[in-house]
Residue, then its C-alpha position, 0 to 999 in steps of 0.5 A: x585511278x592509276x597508282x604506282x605499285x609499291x616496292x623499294x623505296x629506292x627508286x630511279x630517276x625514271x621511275x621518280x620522274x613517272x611518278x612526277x608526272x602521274x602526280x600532275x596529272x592527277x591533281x589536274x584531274x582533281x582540280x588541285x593547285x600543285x603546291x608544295x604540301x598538295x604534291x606531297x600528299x599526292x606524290x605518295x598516292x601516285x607511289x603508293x606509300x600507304x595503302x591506308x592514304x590511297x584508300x582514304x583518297x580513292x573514297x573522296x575521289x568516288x563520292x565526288x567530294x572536292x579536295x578543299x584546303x581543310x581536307x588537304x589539310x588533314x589527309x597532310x596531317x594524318x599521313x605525311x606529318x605523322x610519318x615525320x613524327x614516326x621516323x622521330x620516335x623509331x629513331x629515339x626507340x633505336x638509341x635506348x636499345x642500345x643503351x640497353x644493351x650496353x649497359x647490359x654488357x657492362x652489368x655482365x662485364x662487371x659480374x665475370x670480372x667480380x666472378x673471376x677476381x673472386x675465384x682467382x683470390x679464393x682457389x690460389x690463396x687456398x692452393x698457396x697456403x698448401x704448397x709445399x714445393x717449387x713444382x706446387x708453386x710453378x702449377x698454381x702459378x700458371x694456373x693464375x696466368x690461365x686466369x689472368x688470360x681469360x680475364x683480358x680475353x673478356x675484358x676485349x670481347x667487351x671493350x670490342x662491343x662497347x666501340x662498336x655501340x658507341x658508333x652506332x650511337x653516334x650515327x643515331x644520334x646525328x640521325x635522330x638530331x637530323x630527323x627531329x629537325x626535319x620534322x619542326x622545319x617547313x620544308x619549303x621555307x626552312x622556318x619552324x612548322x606549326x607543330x614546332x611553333x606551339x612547343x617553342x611558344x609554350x616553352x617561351x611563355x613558361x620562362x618568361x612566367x617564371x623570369x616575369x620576363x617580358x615576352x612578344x608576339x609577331x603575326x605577319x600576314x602577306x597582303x593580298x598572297x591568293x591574289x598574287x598567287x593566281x596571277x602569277x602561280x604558285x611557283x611564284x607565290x613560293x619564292x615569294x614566300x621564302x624571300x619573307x623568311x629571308x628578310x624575317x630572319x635576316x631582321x632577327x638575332x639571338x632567341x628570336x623564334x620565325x615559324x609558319x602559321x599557315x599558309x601565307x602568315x608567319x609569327x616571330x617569338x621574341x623573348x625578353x622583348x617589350x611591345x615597343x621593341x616589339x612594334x619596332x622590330x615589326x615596322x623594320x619588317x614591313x619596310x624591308x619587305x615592302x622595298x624590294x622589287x620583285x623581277x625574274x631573272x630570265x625575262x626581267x618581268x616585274x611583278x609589284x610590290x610585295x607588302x604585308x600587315x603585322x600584329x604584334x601582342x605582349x605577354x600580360x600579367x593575368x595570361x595563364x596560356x598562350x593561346x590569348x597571346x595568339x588571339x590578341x596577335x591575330x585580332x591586332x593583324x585583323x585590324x592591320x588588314x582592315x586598316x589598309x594593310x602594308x602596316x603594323x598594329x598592336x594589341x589594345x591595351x586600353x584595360x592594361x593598368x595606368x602607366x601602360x602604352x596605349x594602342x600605337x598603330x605604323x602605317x604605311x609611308 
C-alpha cells in the first residue's frame, strides 16, 4: 500500500491535504469508519511517522486480518498515546538538565568568588603589612581594583547564564504544562482521557480515605450511540458526543472530575459528594441531555432525541481500591440499560449496614 515518504515534520498545506486524502482512501480500502481515533492512527501510517507502526499495520493488512475496535485499540495505544506520553517525559528530561546546569554554574560561581575573596584578603594584607611607601600602596591598590574587575566580570558572565536559563525554563515549563494536558485530555471532547481518569480516581479515593470523606462515582453511557451513529455518521455521532461534555460540565462545579471512559460512555468523580447527591447531580443529567433537540444547522434535518442511562456507586467503608467503585457503577448502568434506558440507577446497598439508603431508581418521565 502506498505510504507518504518520511521527512520534515513540517508539512504544506498540499502535502497534509495528500496525506488526508490517502488516509480516507486507505480506511475505505480496510473497511474502517473514519472516526477520530482511527484517523489518527492512520494518518500516521500514510505520513509514515513510525516505520515500527507501518510495519505492524502492513502485517495485519497482508494476513487479512480485520481491524476491529480492540486492534485500533492497541495499534492507538502503542503508537499514538505512547507518543504522547514521550513528549511528556523528553520535556520534564530538558527542564532538570537545566536545572542542572544552573546549579552547576551557581557551585562554580560560589567557588571563583570564594577562590578570589580568599586570594584577595591573603596576598593584599600580606602585601600591606610590608608596604613601606606610597609607591608600594599605590601598586597593591591597583592590584585589588584588577581583582575587584575580574570579580564583577564573573559575577555578569554568571548573572548573563542565569537569565538565559530562567527563559528557557520558562518556556519549558509552559511547554511541559501544555504538553502534560495535552496528553490527559480526549482530543475530540476536550474531557479527561482514560489514562488521566484512573490518576484522578486513585488520588480521589485516597483523599476521601484519608478525610473518611464521602466520595461518588457517575458512569453515563449514550443510548443506543452505534445506532445513532450508523444512521446518521460519524461526523454526527461526534458533535453529539461533545454537546454530552458540554452539558456534563456545564452541570458540574468545583473538584468535580468529567472523563471519557470509552467510546460512548463518560464518568464524573464527585468528591465529597454522597450517593444522593450524587443520584441528584445524575437525574439533572439525564433531563438536560434528554431536552435537547438535535437539528443541523444548514438543512434544519431533525435527528431525535438524544437519551442516556447513568450508574451512579458510592465509596464504602470496606473498598481497598477503586476498581470495586468502578464495578459497582457499571453493574448499576447495566441495570439502567435493561431497565429501559433514559434513566439513572444506583449501586445496591442491600449489604451496606442499617441506617443506609436502599436501592433508589429515576426513571424517565
Amino acid at each position: 500500500m502506498q505510504r507518504a515518504s518520511s521527512g520534515s515534520d513540517e508539512l504544506s498545506l498540499e502535502a497534509s491535504f495528500a496525506n488526508a486524502m490517502k488516509t480516507m482512501e486507505v480506511l475505505r480500502r480496510i473497511m474502517v469508519k473514519p472516526l477520530p481515533k482511527n484517523y489518527a492512527l492512520f494518518y500516521g501510517y500514510v505520513g509514515n511517522h513510525s516505520p515500527e507502526m507501518v510495519k505492524e499495520i502492513d502485517q495485519i493488512i497482508l494476513r487479512g486480518q480485520p481491524f476491529t475496535d480492540d486492534v485500533i485499540d492497541y495499534l492507538h495505544a502503542k503508537f499514538i498515546a505512547e507518543a504522547e506520553s514521550r513528549a511528556v517525559v523528553q520535556a520534564a528530561t530538558s527542564a532538570r538538565k537545566i536545572m542542572v546546569e544552573i546549579l552547576q554554574t551557581i557551585a562554580n560561581y560560589t567557588s571563583t568568588i570564594n577562590n578570589i575573596g580568599s586570594g584577595i584578603a591573603e596576598q593584599q594584607m600580606i602585601r600591606l603589612s610590608a608596604a613601606t611607601d606610597d609607591e608600594k600602596l599605590r601598586r597593591i591598590a591597583e592590584s585589588v581594583l584588577l581583582s575587584a574587575k575580574s570579580l564583577k566580570e564573573k559575577n555578569s558572565a554568571v548573572v548573563a547564564k542565569i537569565n538565559a536559563s530562567q527563559e528557557e525554563i520558562i518556556l519549558l515549563r509552559e511547554t511541559l504544562a501544555r504538553t502534560t494536558i495535552e496528553s490527559e485530555r480526549d482530543f475530540l471532547t476536550g474531557a479527561y482521557n482514560r489514562k488521566a481518569f484512573d490518576r484522578l480516581l486513585q488520588e480521589a479515593f485516597d483523599e476521601a480515605k484519608a478525610q473518611q470523606a464521602e466520595l461518588t462515582l457517575l458512569m453515563v453511557d449514550i443510548d443506543l450511540f452505534r445506532q445513532f451513529n450508523d444512521t446518521y455518521g460519524s461526523l454526527i455521532g461526534d458533535e453529539v458526543l461533545k454537546i454530552v461534555v458540554r452539558t456534563l460540565t456545564d452541570l458540574v462545579k468545583g473538584k468535580d472530575i468529567i472523563a471519557r471512559y470509552g467510546g460512548e460512555e463518560f464518568t464524573l468523580i464527585l468528591p465529597n459528594t454522597t450517593v444522593g447527591g450524587g443520584m441528584l447531580v445524575a437525574d439533572s443529567i439525564r433531563k438536560a441531555i434528554a431536552s435537547r433537540e438535535l437539528k443541523r444547522r444548514d438543512t434544519g434535518e431533525n435527528y431525535g432525541q438524544v437519551t442516556v442511562s447513568i450508574g451512579v456507586s458510592t465509596l464504602r467503608r470496606d473498598d481497598k481500591t477503586p476498581e470495586p467503585l468502578i464495578e459497582r457503577a457499571e453493574e448499576a448502568l447495566s441495570r439502567s440499560k435493561r431497565g429501559g434506558r433514559n434513566r439513572v440507577t444506583q449501586e445496591n446497598l442491600s449489604e451496606e449496614p442499617k441506617g443506609m439508603a436502599l436501592k433508589t431508581v429515576m426513571k424517565k418521565e
